[in-house]
C-alpha positions as a Markdown table, in Angstrom:
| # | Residue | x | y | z |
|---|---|---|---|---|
| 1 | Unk | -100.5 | -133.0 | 137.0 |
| 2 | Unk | -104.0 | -131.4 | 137.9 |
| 3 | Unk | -104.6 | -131.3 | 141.3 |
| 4 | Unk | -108.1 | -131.2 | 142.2 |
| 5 | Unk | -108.9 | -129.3 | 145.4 |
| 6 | Unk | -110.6 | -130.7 | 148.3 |
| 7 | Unk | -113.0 | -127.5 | 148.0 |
| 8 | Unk | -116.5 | -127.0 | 150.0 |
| 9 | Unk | -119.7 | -126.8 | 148.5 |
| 10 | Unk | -122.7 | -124.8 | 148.8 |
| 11 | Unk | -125.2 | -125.8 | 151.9 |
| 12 | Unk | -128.4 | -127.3 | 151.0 |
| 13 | Unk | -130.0 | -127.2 | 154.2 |
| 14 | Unk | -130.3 | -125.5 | 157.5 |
| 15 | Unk | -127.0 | -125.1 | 159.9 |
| 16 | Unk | -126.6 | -128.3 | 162.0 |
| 17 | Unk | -127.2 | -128.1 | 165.7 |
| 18 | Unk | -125.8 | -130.7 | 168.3 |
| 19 | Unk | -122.9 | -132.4 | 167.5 |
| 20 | Unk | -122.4 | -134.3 | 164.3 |
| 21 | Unk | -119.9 | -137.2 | 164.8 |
| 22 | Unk | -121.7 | -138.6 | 161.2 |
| 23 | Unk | -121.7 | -135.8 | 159.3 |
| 24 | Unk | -119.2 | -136.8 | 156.4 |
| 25 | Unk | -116.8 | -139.5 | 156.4 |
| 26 | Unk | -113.5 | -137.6 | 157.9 |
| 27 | Unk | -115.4 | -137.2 | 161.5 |
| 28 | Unk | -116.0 | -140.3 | 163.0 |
| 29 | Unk | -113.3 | -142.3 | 160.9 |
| 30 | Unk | -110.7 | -139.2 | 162.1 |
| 31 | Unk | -111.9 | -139.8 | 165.7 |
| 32 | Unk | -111.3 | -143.8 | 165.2 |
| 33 | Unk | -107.6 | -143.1 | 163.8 |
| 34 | Unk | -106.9 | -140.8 | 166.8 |
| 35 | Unk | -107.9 | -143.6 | 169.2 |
| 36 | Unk | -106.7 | -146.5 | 167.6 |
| 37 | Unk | -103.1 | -144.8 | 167.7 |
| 38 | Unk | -103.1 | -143.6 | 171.6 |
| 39 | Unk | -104.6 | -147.3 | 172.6 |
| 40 | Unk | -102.5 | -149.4 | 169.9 |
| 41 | Unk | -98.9 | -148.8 | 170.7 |
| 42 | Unk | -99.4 | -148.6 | 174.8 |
| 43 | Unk | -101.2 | -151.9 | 174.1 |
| 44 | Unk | -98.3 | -153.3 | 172.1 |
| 45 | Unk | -95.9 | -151.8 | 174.2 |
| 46 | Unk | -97.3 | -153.8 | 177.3 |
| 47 | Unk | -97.2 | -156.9 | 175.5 |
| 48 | Unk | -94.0 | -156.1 | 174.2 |
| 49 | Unk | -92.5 | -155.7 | 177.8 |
| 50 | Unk | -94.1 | -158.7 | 179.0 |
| 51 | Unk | -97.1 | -157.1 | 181.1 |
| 52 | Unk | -99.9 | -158.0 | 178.5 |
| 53 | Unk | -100.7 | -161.2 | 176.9 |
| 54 | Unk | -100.7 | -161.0 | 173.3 |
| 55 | Unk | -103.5 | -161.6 | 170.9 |
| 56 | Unk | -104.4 | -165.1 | 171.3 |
| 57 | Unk | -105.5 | -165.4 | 167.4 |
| 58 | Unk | -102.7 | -162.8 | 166.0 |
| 59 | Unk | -99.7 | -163.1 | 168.1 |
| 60 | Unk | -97.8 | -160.2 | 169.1 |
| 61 | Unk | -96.0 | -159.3 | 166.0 |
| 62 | Unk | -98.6 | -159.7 | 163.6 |
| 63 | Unk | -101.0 | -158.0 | 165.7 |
| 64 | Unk | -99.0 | -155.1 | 166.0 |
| 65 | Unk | -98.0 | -154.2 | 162.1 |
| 66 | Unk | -101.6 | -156.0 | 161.6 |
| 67 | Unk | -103.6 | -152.9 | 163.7 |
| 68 | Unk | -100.7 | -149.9 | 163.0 |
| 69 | Unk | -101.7 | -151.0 | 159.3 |
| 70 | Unk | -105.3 | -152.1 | 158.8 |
| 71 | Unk | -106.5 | -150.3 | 161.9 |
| 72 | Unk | -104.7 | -146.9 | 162.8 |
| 73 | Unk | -104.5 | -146.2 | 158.5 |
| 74 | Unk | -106.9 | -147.8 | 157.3 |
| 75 | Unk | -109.7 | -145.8 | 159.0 |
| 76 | Unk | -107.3 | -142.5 | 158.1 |
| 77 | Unk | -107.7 | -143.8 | 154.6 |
| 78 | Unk | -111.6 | -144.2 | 154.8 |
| 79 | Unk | -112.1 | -140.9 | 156.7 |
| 80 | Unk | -110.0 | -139.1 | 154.0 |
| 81 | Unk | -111.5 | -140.7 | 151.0 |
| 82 | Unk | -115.2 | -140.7 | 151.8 |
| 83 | Unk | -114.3 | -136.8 | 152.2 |
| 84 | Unk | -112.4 | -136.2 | 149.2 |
| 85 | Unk | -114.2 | -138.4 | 146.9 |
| 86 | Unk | -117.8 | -136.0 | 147.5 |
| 87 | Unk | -115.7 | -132.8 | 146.3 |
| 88 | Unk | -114.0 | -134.1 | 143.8 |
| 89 | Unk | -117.3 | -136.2 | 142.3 |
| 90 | Unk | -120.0 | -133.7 | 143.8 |
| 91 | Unk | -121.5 | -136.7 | 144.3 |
| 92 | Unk | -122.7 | -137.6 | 148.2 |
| 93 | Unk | -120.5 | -140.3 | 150.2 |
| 94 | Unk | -121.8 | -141.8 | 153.1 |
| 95 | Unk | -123.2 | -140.1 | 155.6 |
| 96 | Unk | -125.9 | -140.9 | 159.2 |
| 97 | Unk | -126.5 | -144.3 | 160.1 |
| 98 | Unk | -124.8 | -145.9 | 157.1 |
| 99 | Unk | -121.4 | -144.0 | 157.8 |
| 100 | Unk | -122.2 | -144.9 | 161.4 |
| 101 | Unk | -122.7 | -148.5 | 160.5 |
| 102 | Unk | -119.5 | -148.6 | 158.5 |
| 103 | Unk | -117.2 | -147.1 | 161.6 |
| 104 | Unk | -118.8 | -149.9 | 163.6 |
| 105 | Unk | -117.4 | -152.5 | 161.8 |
| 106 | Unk | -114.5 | -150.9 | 161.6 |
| 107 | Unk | -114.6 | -151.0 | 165.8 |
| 108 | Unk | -115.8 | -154.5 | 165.8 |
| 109 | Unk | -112.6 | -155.7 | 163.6 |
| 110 | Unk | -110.3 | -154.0 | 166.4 |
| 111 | Unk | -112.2 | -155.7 | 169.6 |
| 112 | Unk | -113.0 | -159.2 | 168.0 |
| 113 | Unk | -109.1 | -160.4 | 168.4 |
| 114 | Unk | -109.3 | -159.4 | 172.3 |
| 115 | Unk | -112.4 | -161.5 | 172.9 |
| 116 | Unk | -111.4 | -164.9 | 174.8 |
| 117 | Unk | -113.2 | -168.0 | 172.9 |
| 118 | Unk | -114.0 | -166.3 | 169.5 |
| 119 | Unk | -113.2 | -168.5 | 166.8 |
| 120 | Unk | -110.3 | -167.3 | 164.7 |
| 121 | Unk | -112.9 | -167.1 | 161.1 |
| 122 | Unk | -115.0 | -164.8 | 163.2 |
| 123 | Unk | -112.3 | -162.4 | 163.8 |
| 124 | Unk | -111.1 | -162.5 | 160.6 |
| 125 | Unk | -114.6 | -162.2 | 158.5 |
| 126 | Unk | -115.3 | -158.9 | 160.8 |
| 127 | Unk | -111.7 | -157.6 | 159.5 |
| 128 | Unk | -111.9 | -158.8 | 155.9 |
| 129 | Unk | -116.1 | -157.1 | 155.9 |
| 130 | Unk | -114.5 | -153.9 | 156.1 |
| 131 | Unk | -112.9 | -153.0 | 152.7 |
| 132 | Unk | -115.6 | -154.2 | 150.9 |
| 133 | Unk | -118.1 | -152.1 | 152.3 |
| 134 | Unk | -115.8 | -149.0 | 152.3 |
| 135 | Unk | -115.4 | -149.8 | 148.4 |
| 136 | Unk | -118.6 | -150.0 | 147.6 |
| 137 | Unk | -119.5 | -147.1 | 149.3 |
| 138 | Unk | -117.4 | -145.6 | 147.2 |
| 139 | Unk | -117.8 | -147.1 | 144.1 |
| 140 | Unk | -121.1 | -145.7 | 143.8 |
| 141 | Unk | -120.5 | -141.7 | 143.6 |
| 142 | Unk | -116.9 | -142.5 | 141.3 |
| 143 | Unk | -119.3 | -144.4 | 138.8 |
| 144 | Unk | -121.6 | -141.8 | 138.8 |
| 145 | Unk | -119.0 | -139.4 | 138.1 |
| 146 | Unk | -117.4 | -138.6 | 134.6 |
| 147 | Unk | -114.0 | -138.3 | 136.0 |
| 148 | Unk | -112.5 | -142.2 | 135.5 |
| 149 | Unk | -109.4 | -140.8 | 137.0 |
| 150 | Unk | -110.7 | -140.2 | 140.3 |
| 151 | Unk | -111.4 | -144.8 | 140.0 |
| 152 | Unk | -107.9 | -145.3 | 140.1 |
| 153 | Unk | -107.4 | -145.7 | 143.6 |
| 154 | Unk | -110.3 | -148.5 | 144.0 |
| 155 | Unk | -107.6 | -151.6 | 142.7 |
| 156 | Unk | -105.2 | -149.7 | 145.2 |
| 157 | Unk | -107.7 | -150.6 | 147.7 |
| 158 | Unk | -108.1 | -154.1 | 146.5 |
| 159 | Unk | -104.9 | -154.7 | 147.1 |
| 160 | Unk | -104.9 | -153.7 | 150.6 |
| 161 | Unk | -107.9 | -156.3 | 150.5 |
| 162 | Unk | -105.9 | -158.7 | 149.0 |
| 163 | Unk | -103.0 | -158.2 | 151.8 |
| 164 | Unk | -105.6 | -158.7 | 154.8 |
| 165 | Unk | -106.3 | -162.0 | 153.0 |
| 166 | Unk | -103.3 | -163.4 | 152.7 |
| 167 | Unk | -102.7 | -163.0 | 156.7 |
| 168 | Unk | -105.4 | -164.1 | 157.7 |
| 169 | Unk | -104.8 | -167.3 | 155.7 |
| 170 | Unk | -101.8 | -168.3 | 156.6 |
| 171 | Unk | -103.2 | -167.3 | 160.6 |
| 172 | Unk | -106.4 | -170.0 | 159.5 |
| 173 | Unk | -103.7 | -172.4 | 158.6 |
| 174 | Unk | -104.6 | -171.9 | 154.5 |
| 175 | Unk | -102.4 | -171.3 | 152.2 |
| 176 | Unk | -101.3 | -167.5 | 152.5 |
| 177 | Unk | -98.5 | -165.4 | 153.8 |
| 178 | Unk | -98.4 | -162.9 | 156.8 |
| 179 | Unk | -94.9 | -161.3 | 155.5 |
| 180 | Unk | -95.8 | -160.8 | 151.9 |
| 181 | Unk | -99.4 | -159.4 | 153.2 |
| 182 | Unk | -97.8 | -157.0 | 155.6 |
| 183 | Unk | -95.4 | -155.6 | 152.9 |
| 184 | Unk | -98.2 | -155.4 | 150.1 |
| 185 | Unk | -100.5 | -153.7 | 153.0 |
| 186 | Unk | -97.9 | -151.2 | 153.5 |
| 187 | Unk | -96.3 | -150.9 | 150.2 |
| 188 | Unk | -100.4 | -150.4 | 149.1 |
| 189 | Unk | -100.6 | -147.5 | 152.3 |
| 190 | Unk | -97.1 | -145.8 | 150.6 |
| 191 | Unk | -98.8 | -145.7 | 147.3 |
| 192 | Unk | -102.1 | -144.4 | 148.2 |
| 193 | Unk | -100.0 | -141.5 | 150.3 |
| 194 | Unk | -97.8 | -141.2 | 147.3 |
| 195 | Unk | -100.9 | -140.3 | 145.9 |
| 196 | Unk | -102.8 | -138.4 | 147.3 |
| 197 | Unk | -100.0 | -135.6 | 148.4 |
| 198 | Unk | -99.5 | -135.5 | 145.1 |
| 199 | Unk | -103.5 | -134.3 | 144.5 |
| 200 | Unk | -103.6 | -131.8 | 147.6 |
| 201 | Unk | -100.0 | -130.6 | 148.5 |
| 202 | Unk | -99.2 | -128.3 | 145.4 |
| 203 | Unk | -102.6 | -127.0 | 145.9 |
| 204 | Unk | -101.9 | -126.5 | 149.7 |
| 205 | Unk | -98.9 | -125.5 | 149.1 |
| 206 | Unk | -99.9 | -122.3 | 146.5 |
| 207 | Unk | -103.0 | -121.6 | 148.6 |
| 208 | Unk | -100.7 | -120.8 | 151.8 |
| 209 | Unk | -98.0 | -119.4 | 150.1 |
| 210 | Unk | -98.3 | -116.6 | 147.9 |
| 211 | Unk | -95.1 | -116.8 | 146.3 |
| 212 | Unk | -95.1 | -120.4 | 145.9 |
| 213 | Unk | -95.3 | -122.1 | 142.3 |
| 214 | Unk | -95.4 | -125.8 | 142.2 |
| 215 | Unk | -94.3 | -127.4 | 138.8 |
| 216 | Unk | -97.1 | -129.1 | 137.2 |
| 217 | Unk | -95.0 | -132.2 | 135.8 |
| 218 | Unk | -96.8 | -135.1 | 133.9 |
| 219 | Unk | -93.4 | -136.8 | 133.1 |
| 220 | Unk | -92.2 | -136.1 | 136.9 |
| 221 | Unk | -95.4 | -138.2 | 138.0 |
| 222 | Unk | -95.3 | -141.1 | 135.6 |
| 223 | Unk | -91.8 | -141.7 | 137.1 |
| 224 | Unk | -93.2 | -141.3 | 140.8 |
| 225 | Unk | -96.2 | -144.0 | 140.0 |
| 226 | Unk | -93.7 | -146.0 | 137.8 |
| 227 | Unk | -91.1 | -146.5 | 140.4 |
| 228 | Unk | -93.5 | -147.0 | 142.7 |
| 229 | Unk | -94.7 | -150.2 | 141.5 |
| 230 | Unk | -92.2 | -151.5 | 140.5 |
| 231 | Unk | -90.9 | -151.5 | 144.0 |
| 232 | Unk | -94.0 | -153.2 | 144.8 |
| 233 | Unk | -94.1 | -156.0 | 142.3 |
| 234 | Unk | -90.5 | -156.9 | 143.6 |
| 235 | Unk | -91.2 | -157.1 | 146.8 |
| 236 | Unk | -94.1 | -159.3 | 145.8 |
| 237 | Unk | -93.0 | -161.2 | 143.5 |
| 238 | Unk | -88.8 | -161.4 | 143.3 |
| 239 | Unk | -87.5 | -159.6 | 146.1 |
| 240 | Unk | -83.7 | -159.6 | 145.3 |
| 241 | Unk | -81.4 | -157.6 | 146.9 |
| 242 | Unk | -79.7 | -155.9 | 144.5 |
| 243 | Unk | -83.0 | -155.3 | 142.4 |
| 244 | Unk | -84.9 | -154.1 | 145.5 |
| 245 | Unk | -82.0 | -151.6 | 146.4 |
| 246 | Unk | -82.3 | -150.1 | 142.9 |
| 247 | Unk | -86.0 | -149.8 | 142.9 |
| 248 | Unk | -85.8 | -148.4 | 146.1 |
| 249 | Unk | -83.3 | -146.0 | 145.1 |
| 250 | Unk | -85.6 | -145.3 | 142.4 |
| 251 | Unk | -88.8 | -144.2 | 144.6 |
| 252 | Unk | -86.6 | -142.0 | 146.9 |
| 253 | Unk | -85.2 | -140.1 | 143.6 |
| 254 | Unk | -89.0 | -139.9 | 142.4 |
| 255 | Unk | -90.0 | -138.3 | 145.5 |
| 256 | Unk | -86.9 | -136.0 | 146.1 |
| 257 | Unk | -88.2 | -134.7 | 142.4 |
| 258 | Unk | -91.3 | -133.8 | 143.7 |
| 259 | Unk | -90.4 | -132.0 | 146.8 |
| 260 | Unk | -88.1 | -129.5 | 144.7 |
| 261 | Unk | -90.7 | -129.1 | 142.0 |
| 262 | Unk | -93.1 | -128.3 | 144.8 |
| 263 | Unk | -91.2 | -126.8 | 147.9 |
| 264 | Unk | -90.5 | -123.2 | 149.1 |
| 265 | Unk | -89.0 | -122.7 | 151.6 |
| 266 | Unk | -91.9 | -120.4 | 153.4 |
| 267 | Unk | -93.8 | -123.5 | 154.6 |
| 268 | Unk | -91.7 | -124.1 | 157.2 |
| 269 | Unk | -93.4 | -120.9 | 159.0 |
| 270 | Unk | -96.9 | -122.9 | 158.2 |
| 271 | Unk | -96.9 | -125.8 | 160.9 |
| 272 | Unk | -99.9 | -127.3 | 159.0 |
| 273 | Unk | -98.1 | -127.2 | 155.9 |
| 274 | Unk | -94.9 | -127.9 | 157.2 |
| 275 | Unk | -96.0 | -131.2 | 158.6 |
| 276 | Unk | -96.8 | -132.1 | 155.3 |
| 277 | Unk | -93.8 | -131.8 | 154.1 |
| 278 | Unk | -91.3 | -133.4 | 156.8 |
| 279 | Unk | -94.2 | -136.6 | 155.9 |
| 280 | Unk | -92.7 | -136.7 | 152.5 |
| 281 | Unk | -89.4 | -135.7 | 153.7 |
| 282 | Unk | -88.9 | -139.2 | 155.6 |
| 283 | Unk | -90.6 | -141.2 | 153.2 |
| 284 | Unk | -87.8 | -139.7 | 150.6 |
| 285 | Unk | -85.5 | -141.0 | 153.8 |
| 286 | Unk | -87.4 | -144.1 | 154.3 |
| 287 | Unk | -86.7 | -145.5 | 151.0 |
| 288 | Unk | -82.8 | -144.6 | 150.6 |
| 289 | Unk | -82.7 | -146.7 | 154.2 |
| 290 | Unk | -84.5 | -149.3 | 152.1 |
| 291 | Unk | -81.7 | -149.4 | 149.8 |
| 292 | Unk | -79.1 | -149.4 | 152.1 |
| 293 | Unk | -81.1 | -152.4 | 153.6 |
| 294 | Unk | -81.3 | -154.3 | 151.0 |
| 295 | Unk | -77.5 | -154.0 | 150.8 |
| 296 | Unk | -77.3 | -155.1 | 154.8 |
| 297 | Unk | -75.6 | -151.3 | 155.5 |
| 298 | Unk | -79.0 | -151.0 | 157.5 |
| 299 | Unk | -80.9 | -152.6 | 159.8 |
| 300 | Unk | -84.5 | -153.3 | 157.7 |
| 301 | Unk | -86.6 | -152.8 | 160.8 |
| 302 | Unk | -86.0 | -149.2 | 161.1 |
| 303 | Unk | -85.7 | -148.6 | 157.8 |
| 304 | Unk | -89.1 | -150.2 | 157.8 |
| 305 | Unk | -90.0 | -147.8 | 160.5 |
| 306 | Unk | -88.5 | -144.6 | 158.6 |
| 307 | Unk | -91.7 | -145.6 | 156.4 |
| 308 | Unk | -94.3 | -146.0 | 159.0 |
| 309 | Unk | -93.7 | -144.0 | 161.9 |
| 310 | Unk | -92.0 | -141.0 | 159.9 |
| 311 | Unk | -93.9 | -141.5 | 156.5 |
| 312 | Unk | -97.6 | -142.8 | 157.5 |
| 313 | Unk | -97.2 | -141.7 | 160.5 |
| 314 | Unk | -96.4 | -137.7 | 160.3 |
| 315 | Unk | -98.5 | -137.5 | 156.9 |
| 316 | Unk | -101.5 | -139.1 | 157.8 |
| 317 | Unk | -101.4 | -136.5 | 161.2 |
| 318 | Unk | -100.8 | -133.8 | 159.0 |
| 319 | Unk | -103.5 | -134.8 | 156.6 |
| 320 | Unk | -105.8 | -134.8 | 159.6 |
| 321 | Unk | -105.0 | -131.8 | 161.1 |
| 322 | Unk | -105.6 | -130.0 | 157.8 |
| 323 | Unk | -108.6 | -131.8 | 156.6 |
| 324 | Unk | -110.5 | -131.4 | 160.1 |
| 325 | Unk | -110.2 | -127.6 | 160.1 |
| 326 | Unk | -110.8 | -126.9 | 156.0 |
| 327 | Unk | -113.8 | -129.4 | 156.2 |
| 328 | Unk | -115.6 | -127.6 | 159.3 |
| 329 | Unk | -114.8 | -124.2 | 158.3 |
| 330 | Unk | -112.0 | -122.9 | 160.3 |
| 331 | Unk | -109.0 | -121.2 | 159.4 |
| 332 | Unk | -105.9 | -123.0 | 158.6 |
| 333 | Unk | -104.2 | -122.1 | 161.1 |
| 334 | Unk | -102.4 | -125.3 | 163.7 |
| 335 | Unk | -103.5 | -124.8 | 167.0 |
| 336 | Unk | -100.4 | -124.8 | 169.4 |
| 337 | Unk | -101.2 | -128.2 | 170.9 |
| 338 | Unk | -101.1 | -130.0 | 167.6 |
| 339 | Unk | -98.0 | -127.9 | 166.3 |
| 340 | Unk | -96.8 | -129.5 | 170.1 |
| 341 | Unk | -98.0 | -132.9 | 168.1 |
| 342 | Unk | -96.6 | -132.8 | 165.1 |
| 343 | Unk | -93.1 | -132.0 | 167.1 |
| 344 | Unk | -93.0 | -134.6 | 169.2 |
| 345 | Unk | -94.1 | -137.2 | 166.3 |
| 346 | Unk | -90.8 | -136.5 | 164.0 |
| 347 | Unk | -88.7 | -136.6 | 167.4 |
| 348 | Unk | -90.2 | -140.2 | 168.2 |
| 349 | Unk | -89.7 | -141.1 | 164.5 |
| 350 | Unk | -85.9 | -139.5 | 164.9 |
| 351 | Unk | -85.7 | -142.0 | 168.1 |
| 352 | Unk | -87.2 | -145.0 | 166.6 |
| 353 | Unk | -85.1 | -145.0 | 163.3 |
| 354 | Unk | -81.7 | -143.8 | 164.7 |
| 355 | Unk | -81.4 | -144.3 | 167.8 |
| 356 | Unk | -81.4 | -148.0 | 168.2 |
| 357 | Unk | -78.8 | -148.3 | 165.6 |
| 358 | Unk | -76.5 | -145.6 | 167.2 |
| 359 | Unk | -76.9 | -147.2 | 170.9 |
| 360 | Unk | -78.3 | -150.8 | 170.3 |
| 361 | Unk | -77.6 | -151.3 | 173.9 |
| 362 | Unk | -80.6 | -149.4 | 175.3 |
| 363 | Unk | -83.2 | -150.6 | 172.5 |
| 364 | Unk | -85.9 | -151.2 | 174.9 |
| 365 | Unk | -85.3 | -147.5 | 176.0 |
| 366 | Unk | -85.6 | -146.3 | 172.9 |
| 367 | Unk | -88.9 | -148.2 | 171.8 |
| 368 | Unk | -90.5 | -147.1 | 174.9 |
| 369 | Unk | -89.8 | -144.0 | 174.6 |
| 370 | Unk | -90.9 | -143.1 | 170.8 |
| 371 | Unk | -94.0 | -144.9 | 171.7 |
| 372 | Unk | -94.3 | -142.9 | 174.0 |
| 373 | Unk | -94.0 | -140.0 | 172.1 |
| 374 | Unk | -95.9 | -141.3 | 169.4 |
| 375 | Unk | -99.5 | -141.5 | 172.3 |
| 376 | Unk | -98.5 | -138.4 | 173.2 |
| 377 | Unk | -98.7 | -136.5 | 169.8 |
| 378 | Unk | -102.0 | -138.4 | 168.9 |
| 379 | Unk | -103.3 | -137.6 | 172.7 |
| 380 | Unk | -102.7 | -134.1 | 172.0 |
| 381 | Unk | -104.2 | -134.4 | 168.2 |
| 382 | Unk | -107.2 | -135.9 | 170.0 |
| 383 | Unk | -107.9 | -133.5 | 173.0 |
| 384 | Unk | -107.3 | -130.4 | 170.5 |
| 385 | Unk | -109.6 | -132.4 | 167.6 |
| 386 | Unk | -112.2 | -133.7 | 169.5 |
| 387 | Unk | -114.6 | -130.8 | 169.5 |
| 388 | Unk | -113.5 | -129.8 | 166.6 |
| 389 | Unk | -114.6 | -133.3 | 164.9 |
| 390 | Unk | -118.0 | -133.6 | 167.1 |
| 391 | Unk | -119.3 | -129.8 | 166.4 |
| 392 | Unk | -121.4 | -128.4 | 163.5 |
| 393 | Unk | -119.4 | -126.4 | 160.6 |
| 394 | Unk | -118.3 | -122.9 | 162.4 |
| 395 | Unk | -119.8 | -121.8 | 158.7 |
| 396 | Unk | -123.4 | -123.3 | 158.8 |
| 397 | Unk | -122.5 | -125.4 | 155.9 |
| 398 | Unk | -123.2 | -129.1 | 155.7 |
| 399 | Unk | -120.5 | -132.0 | 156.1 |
């Protein structure tokens, strides 16, 4: 497969002075993802212990996977994209008041729910406005562009459109379906990170390690997108056991495949690059606890959770931590605190997965605690971030 570098270009202007929260997409939608996750789960984990009342329009539940999901990710997605799709198009993405416009609604989607009196279509035409004006602003550079493979990830993000519709039909009263558009959303999240790593982390991977030779294998990742949707039109559309066990069972394999075509075992002294890799590493784990789920050997919820916290969660961190300091022009090198970060994340995914399965009888102590873990590790992505997100290229460059 071809991986495509997220590379720099040349500047076309003089340095930027100030700070530059707008200066490409990654910066103010990086900065959104860092505070949606250290404000989200203490939020959720008020209401969960019964010192916050719950989102009058989405109900605890649904407002939790609702945010973690279309909040929290989505605005990692959009940050990452509107980056990625410049360099690989050479096209410009969004960028001064329209990208500040975009994270706006973005902003406005999270608040509307916690506004007393708004109606209910309110809140949920500010959360459904969102995707379409990220695709668009997309759509414009990729059709511009000669590369139609770099398009393939727009009906990915229709889907994700799709999912936010369905809940918020079925929360309207309309015919629609919070459970199937939770799974598609996060099914949809799986692919698009299934994805992408498989775009940047062979070329991460040889660019940090000198001896390192990932296998560029076209039959490997027809097997990896194959699997993958089939798992996703099961769970759709016919989600039996047996057949979601053996789909699942499928994706793991896929991913397993990828990981020894691609691993050495160097990045483990590369914190940035090793965070990567533990990303793919439990969503490899998160889908053989699918399997075993689907069986009843394992309790879905945390083998939901091997998915999110371990697989969206540590990847998407990673991805950030390594975007923000290529895309500024630092070196690539994990400052201590966010090596601290990415620690503490795969402990609270280790907690939130295992533990409540090995010592159901302190379950609340266990939730509280890798949510705990989990504001930490994004408090500690944000303090070290922060300047680095707000502050002109260290190069002079653009972006």
């Amino acid at each position: 497969m071809a991986v495509i570098p997220l590379g720099e270009r040349p500047p076309r202007n003089e340095p930027q002075q100030g700070i530059v929260p707008f200066a490409l997409g990654f910066r103010p939608f990086f900065l959104m993802a860092a505070l949606a996750a250290i404000t989200l789960l203490p939020l959720w984990l008020a209401t969960w212990l019964g010192t916050l009342p719950p989102s009058a329009y989405y109900g605890p539940i649904t407002w939790h996977s609702h945010e973690m999901l279309f909040g929290y990710s989505g605005a990692v997605i959009a940050g990452f994209l509107l980056t990625a799709v410049r360099n690989w198009t050479g096209i410009d993405t969004l960028t001064g008041r329209p990208l500040a416009a975009l994270t706006l609604v973005w902003l406005a989607a999270r608040i509307a729910s916690f506004i007393p009196g708004l109606p209910g279509a309110v809140i949920a035409g500010l959360d459904l406005l969102f995707l379409p004006l990220f695709m668009w602003a997309l759509y414009q550079p990729l059709m511009r562009a000669q590369n139609r493979r770099n398009r393939l990830f727009l009906p990915l993000l229709g889907l994700m459109l799709l999912a936010d519709l369905l809940i918020h039909m079925e929360l309207l009263g309309l015919p629609g379906s919070i459970a199937r558009g939770t799974d598609l959303m996060l099914n949809s999240v799986l692919l698009l990170l299934i994805w992408v790593s498989g775009r940047v982390l062979p070329f991460f991977t040889e660019k940090a390690v000198a001896e390192a030779r990932p296998r560029d294998n076209q039959r490997r990742e027809q097997f990896v997108f194959a699997s993958a949707g089939l798992w996703i039109l099961l769970n759709l559309l016919w989600p039996q056991p047996l057949l979601l066990a053996a789909s699942a069972l499928l994706v793991a394999g896929a991913q397993a495949w990828r990981w020894r075509d691609w691993h050495h075992l160097q990045v483990w002294r590369i914190p940035i690059l090793a965070v990567l890799f533990s990303g793919l590493g439990w969503i490899i784990l998160g889908f053989l606890l699918q399997t075993f789920a689907a069986l009843g050997l394992f309790p879905d919820n945390l083998a939901r959770h091997a998915l999110t916290v371990g697989g969206v969660g540590i990847l998407t961190l990673g991805m950030m931590a390594r975007v923000s300091l290529g895309h500024t022009g630092r070196e690539l090198l994990a400052p201590g605190t966010a090596v601290w970060a990415f620690a503490l994340l795969n402990l609270g995914a280790i907690i939130r997965v295992f533990m409540p399965a090995i010592v159901p009888s302190s379950y609340t102590l266990w939730i509280t605690l890798s949510g705990t873990l989990w504001t930490i590790s994004f408090l500690l992505f944000a303090i070290t971030y922060l300047p680095i997100l707000l502050r002109p290229r260290i190069d002079g460059r653009p972006g």
